[in-house]
N, CA, C and O atoms as a GROMACS GRO file, in nm:
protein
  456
    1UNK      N    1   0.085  -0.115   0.000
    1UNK     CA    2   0.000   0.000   0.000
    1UNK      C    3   0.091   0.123   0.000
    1UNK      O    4   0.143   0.168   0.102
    2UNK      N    5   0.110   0.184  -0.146
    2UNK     CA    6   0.174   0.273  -0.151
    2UNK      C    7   0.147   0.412  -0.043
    2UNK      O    8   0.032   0.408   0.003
    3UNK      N    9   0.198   0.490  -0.011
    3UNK     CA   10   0.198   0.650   0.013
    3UNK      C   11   0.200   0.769  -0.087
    3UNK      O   12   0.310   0.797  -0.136
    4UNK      N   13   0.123   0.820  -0.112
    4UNK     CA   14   0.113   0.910  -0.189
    4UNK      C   15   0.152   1.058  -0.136
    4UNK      O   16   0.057   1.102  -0.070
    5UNK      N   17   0.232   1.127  -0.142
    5UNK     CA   18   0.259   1.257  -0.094
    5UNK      C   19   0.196   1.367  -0.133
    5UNK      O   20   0.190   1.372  -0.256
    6UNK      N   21   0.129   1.491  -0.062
    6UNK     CA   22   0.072   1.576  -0.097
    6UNK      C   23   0.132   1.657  -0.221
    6UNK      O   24   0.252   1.682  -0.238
    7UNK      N   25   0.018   1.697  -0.312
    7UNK     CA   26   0.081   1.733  -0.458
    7UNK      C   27  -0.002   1.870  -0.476
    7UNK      O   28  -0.070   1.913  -0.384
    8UNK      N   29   0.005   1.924  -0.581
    8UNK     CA   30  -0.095   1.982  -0.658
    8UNK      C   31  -0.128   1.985  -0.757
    8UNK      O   32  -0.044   1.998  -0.847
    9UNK      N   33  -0.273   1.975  -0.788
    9UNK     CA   34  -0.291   1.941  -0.951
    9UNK      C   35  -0.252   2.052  -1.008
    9UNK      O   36  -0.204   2.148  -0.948
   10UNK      N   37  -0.276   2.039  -1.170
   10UNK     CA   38  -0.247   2.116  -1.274
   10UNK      C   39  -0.334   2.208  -1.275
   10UNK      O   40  -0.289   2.313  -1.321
   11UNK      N   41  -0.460   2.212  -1.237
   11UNK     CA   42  -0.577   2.345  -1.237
   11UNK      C   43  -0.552   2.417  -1.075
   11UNK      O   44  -0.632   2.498  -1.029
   12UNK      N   45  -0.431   2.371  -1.002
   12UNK     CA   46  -0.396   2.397  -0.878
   12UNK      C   47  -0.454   2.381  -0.775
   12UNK      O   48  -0.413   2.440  -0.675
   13UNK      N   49  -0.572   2.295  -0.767
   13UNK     CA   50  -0.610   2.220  -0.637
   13UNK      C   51  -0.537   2.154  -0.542
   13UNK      O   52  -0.482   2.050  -0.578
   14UNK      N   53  -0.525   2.189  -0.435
   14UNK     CA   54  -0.397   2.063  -0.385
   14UNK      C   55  -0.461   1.958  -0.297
   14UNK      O   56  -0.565   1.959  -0.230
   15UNK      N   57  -0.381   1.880  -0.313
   15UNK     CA   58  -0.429   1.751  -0.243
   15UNK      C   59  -0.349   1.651  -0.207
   15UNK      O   60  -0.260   1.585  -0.261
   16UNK      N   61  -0.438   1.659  -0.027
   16UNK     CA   62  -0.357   1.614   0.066
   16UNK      C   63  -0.294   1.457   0.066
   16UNK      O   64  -0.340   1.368  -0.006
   17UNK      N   65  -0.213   1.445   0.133
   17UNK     CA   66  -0.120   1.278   0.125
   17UNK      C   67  -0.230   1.149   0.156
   17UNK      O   68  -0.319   1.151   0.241
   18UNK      N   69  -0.210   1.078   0.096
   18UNK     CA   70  -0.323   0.926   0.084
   18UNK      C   71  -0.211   0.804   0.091
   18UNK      O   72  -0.094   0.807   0.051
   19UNK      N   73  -0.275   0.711   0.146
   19UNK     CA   74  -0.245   0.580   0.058
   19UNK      C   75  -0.337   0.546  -0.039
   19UNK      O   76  -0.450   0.590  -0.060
   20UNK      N   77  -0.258   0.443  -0.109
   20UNK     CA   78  -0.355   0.422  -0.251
   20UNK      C   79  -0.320   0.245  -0.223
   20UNK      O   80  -0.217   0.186  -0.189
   21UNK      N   81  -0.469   0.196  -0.257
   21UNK     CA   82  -0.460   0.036  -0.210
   21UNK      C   83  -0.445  -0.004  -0.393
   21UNK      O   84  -0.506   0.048  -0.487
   22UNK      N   85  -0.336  -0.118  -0.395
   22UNK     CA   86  -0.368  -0.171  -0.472
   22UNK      C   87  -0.500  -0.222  -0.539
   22UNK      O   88  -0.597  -0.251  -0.469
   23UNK      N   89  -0.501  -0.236  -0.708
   23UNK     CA   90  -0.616  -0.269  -0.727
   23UNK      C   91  -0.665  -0.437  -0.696
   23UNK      O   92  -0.601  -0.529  -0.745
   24UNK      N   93  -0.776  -0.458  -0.614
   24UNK     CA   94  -0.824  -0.534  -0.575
   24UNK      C   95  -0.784  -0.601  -0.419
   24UNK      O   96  -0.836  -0.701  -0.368
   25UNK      N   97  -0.667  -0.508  -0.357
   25UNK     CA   98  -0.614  -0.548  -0.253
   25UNK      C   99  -0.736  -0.559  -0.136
   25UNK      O  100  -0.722  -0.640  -0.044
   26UNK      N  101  -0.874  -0.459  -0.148
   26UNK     CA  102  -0.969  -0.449  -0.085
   26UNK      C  103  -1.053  -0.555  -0.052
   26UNK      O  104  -1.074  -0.596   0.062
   27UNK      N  105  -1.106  -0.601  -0.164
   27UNK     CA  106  -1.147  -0.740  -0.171
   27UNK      C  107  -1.086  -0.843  -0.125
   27UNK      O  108  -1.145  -0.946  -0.089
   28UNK      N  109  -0.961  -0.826  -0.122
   28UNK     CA  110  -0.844  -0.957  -0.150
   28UNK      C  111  -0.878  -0.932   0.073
   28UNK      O  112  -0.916  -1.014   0.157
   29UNK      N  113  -0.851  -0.822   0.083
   29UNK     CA  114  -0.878  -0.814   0.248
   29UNK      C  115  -0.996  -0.855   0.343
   29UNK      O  116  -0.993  -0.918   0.449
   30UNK      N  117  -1.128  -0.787   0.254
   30UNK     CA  118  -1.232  -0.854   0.290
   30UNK      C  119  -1.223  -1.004   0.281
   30UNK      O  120  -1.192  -1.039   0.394
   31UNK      N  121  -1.233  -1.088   0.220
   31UNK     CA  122  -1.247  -1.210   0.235
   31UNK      C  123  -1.137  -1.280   0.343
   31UNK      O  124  -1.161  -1.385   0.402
   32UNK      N  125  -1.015  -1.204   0.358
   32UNK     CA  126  -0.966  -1.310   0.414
   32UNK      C  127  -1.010  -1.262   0.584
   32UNK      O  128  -1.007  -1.346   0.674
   33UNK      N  129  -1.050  -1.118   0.610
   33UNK     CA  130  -1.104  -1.101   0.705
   33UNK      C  131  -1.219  -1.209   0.746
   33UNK      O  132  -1.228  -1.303   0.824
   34UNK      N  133  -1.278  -1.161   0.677
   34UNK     CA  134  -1.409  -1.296   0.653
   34UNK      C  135  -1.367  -1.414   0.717
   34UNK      O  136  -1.401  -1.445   0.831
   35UNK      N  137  -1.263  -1.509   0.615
   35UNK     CA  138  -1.207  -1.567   0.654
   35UNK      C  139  -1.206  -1.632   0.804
   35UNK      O  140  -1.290  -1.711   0.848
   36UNK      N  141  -1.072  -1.571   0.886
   36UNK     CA  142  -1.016  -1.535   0.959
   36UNK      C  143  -1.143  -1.509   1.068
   36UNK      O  144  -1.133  -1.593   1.157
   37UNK      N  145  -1.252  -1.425   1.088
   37UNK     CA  146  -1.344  -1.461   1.183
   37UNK      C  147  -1.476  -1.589   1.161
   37UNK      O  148  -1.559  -1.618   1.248
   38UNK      N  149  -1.468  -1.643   1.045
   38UNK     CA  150  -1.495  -1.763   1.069
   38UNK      C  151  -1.424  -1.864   1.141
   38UNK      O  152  -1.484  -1.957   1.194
   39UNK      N  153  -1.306  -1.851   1.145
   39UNK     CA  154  -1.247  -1.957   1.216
   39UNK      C  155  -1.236  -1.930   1.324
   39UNK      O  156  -1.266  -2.024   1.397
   40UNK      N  157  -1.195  -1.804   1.397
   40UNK     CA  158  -1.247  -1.776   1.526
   40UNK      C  159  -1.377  -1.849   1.580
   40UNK      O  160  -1.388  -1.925   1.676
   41UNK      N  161  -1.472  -1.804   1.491
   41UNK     CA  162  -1.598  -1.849   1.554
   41UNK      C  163  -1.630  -1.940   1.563
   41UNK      O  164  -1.724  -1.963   1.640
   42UNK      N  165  -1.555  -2.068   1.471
   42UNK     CA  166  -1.582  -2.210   1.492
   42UNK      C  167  -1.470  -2.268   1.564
   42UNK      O  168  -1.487  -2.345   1.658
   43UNK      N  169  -1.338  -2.226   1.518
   43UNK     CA  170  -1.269  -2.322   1.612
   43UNK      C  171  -1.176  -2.261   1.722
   43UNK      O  172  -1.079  -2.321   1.770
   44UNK      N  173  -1.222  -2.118   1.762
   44UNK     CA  174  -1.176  -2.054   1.870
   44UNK      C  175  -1.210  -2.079   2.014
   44UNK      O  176  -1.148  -2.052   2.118
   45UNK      N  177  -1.379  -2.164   1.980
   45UNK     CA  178  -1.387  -2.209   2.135
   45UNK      C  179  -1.387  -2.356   2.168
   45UNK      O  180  -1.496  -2.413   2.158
   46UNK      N  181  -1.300  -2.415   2.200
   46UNK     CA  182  -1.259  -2.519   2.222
   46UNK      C  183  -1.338  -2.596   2.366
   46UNK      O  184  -1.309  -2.712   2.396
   47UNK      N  185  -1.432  -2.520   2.441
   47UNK     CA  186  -1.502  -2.594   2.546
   47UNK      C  187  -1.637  -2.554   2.519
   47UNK      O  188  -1.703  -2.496   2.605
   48UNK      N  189  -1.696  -2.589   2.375
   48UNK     CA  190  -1.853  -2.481   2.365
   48UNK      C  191  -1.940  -2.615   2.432
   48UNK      O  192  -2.055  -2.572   2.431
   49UNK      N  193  -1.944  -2.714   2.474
   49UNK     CA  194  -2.030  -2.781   2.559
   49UNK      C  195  -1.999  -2.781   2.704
   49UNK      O  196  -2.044  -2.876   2.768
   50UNK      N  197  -1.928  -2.689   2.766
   50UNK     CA  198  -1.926  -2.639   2.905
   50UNK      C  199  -1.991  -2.540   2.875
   50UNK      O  200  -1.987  -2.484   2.766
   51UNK      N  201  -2.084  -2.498   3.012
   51UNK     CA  202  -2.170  -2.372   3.068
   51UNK      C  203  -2.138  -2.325   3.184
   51UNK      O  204  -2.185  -2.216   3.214
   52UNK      N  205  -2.061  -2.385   3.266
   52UNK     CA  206  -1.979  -2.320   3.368
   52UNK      C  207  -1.855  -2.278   3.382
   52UNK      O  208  -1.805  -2.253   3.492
   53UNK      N  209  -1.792  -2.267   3.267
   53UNK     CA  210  -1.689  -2.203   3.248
   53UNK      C  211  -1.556  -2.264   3.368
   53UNK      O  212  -1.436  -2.234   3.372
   54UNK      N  213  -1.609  -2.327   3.428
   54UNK     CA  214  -1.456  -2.443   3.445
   54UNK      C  215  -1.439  -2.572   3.447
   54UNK      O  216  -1.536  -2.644   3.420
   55UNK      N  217  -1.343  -2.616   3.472
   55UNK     CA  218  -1.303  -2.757   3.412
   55UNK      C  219  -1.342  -2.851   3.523
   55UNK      O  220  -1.301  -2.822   3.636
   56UNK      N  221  -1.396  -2.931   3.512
   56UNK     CA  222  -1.371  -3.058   3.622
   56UNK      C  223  -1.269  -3.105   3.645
   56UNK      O  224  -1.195  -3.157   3.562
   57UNK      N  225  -1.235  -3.086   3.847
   57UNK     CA  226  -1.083  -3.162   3.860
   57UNK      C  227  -1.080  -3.301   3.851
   57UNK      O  228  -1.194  -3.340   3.827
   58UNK      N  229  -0.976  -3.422   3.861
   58UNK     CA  230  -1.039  -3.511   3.851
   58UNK      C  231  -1.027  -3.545   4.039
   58UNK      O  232  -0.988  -3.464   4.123
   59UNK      N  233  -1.061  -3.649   4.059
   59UNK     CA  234  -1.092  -3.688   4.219
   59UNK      C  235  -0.991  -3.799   4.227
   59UNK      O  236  -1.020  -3.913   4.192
   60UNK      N  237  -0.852  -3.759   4.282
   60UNK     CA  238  -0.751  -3.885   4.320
   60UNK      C  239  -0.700  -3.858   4.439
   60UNK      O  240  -0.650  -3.751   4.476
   61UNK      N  241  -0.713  -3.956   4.498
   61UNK     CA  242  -0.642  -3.994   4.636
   61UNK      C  243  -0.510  -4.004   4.587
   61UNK      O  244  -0.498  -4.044   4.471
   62UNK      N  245  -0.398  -3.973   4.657
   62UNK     CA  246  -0.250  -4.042   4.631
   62UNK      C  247  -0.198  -4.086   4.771
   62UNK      O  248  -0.217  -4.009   4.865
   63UNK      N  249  -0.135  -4.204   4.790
   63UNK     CA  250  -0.067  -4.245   4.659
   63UNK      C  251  -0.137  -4.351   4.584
   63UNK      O  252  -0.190  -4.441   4.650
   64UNK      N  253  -0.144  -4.352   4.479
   64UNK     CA  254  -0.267  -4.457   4.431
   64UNK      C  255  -0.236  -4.596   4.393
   64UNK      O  256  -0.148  -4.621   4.310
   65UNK      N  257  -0.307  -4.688   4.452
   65UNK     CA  258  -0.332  -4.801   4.478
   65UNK      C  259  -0.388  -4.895   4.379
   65UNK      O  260  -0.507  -4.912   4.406
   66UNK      N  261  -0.361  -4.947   4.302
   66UNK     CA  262  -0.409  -5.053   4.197
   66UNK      C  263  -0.484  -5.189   4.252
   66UNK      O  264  -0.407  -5.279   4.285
   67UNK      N  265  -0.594  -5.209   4.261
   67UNK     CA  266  -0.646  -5.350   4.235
   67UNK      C  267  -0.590  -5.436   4.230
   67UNK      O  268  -0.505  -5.450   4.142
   68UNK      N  269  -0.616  -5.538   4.332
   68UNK     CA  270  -0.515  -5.662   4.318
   68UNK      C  271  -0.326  -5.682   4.313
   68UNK      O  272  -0.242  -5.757   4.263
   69UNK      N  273  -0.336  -5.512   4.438
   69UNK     CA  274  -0.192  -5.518   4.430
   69UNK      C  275  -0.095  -5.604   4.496
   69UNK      O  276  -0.156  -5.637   4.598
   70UNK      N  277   0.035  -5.667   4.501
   70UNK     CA  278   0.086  -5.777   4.544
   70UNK      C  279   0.169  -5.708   4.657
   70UNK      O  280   0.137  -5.601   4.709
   71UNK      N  281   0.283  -5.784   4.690
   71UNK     CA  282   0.342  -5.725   4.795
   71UNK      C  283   0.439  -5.566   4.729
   71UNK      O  284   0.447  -5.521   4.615
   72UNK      N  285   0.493  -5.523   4.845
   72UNK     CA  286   0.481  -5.361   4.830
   72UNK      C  287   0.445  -5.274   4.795
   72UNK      O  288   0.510  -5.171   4.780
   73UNK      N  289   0.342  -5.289   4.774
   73UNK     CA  290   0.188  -5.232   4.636
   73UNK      C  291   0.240  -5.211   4.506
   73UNK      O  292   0.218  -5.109   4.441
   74UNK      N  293   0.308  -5.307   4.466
   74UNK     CA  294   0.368  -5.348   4.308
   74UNK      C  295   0.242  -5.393   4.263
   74UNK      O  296   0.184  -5.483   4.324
   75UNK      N  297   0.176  -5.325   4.134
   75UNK     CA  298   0.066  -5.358   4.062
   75UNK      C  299   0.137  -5.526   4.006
   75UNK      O  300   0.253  -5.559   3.981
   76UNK      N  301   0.009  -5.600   4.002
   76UNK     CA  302   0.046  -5.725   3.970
   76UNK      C  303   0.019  -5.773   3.827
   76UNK      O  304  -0.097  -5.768   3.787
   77UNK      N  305   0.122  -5.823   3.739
   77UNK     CA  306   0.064  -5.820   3.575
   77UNK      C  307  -0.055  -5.936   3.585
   77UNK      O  308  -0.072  -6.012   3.680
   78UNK      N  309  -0.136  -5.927   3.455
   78UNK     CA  310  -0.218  -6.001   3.461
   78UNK      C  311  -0.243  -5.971   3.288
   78UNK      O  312  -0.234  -5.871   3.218
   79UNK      N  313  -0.279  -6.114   3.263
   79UNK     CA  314  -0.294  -6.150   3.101
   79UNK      C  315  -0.396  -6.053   3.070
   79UNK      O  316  -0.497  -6.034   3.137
   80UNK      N  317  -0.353  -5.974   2.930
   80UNK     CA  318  -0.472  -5.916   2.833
   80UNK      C  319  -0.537  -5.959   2.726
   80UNK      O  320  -0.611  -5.902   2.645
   81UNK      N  321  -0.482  -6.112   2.739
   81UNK     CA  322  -0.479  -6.176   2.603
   81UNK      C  323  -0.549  -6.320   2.654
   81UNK      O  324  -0.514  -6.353   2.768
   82UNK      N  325  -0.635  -6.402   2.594
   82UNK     CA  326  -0.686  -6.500   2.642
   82UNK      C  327  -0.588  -6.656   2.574
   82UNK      O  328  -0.576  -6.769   2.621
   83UNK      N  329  -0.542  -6.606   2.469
   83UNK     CA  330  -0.430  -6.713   2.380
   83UNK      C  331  -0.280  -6.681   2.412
   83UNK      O  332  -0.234  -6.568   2.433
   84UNK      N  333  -0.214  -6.795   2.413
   84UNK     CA  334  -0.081  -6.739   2.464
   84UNK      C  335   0.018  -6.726   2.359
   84UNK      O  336   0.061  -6.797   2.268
   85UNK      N  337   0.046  -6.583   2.417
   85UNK     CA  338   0.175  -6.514   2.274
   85UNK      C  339   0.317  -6.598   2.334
   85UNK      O  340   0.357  -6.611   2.450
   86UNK      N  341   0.375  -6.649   2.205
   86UNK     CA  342   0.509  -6.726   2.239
   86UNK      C  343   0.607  -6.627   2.159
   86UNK      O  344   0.583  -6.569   2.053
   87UNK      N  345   0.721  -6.624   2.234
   87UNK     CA  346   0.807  -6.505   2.219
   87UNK      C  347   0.910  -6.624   2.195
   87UNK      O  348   0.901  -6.733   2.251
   88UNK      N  349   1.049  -6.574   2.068
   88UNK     CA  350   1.130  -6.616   2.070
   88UNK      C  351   1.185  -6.614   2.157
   88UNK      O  352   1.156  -6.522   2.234
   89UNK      N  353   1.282  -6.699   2.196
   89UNK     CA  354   1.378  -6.730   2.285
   89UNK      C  355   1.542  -6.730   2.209
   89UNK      O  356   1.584  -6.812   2.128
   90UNK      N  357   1.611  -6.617   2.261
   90UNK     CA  358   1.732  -6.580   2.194
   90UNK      C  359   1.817  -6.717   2.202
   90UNK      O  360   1.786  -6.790   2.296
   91UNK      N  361   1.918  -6.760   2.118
   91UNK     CA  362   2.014  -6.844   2.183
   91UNK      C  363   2.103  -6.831   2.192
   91UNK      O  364   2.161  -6.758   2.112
   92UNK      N  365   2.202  -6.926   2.347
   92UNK     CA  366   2.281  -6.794   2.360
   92UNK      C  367   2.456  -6.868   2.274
   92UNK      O  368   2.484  -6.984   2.242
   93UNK      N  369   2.515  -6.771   2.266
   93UNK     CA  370   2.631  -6.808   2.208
   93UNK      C  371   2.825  -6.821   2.278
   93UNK      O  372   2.894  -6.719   2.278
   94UNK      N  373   2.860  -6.900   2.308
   94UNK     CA  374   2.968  -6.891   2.355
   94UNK      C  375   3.048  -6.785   2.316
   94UNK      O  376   3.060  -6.760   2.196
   95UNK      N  377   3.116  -6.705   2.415
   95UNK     CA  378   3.210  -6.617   2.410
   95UNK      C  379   3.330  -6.616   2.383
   95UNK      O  380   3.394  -6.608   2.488
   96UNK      N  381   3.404  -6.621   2.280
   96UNK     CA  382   3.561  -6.651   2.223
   96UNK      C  383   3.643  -6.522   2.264
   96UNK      O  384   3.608  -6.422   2.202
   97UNK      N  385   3.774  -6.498   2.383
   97UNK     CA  386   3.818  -6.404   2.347
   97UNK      C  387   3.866  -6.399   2.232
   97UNK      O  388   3.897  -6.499   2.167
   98UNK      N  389   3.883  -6.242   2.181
   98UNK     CA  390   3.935  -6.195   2.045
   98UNK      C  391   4.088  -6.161   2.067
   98UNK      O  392   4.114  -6.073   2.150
   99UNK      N  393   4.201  -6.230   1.994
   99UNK     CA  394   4.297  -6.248   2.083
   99UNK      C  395   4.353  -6.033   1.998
   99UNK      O  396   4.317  -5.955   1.910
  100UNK      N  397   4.464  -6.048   2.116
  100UNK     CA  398   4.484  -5.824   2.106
  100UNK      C  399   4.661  -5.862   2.066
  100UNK      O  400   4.755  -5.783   2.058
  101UNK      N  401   4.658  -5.969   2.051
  101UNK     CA  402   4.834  -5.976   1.993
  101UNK      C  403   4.873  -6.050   1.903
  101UNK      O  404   4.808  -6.153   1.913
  102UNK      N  405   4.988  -6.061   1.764
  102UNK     CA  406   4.975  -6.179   1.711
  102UNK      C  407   5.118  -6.250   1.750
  102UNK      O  408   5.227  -6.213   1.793
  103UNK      N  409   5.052  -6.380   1.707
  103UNK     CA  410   5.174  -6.500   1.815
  103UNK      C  411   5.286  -6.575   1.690
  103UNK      O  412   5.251  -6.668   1.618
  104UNK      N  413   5.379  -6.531   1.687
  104UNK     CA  414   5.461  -6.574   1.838
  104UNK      C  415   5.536  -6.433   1.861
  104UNK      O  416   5.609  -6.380   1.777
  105UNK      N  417   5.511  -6.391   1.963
  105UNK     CA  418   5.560  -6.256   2.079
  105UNK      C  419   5.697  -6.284   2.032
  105UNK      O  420   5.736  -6.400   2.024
  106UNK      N  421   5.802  -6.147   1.990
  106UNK     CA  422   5.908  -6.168   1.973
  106UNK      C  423   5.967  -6.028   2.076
  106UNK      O  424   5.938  -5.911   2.048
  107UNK      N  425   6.070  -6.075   2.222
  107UNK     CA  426   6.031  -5.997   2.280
  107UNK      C  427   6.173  -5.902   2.268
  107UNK      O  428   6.198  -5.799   2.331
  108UNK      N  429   6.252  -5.964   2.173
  108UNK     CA  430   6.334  -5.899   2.166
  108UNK      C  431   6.319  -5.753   2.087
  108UNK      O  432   6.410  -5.671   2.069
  109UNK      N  433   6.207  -5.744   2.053
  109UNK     CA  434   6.163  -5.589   1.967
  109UNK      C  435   6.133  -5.509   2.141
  109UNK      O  436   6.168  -5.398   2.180
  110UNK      N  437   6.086  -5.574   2.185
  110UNK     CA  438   6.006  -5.486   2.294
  110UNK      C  439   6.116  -5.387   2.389
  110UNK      O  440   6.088  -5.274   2.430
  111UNK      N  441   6.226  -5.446   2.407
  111UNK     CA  442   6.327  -5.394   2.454
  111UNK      C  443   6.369  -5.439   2.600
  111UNK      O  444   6.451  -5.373   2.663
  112UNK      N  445   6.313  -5.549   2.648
  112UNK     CA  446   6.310  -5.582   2.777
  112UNK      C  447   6.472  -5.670   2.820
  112UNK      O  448   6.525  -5.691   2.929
  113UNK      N  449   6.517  -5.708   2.661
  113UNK     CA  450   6.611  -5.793   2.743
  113UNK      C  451   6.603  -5.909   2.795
  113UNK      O  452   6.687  -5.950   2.875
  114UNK      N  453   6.495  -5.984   2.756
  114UNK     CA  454   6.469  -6.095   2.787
  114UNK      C  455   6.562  -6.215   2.750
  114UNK      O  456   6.533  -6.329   2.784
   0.00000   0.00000   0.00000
């Protein structure tokens, strides 16, 4: 939106400083105004089925206690499944050290004098 600076015409009227809106920038504004308070109005209120304007706390005792808890109030697992899931079973593999030298040790490089 340009600025227009105060001028004077050619029959010497003068006339004072304006902006000048692009053509169609008006329209192009209205709608997105438009826009823009439609969505306010639909998705600006996020609690429109409350009428008391606050939230329900919820109601917990602490420290909270699970059903059927076992010893030290460790919640106790219990199947969610009525068929039983079989889980691989890794197998395990003997451990080889990886030897850190190659043989045969020649110790006369090392400098010991052996």
């Amino acid at each position: 939106m340009p600025f227009v600076r105060p001028y004077m015409r050619s029959d010497g009227t003068p006339v004072r400083g304006h902006t000048r809106w692009a053509p169609g920038a008006r329209r192009e504004l209205t709608i997105f105004t438009f826009a823009a308070l439609v969505v306010l109005g639909y998705g600006g209120n996020a609690d429109a089925g409350e009428t008391s304007g606050t939230r329900p706390r919820p109601q917990v005792s602490y420290p909270v206690r699970y059903d059927g808890a076992g010893e030290q109030g460790r919640a106790v697992p219990s199947p969610t499944v009525s068929y039983p899931i079989r889980f691989d079973t890794p197998t395990t593999r003997r451990v080889v050290p990886a030897p850190t030298m190659s043989y045969p040790v020649d110790f006369s490089r090392m400098g010991s004098g052996r």
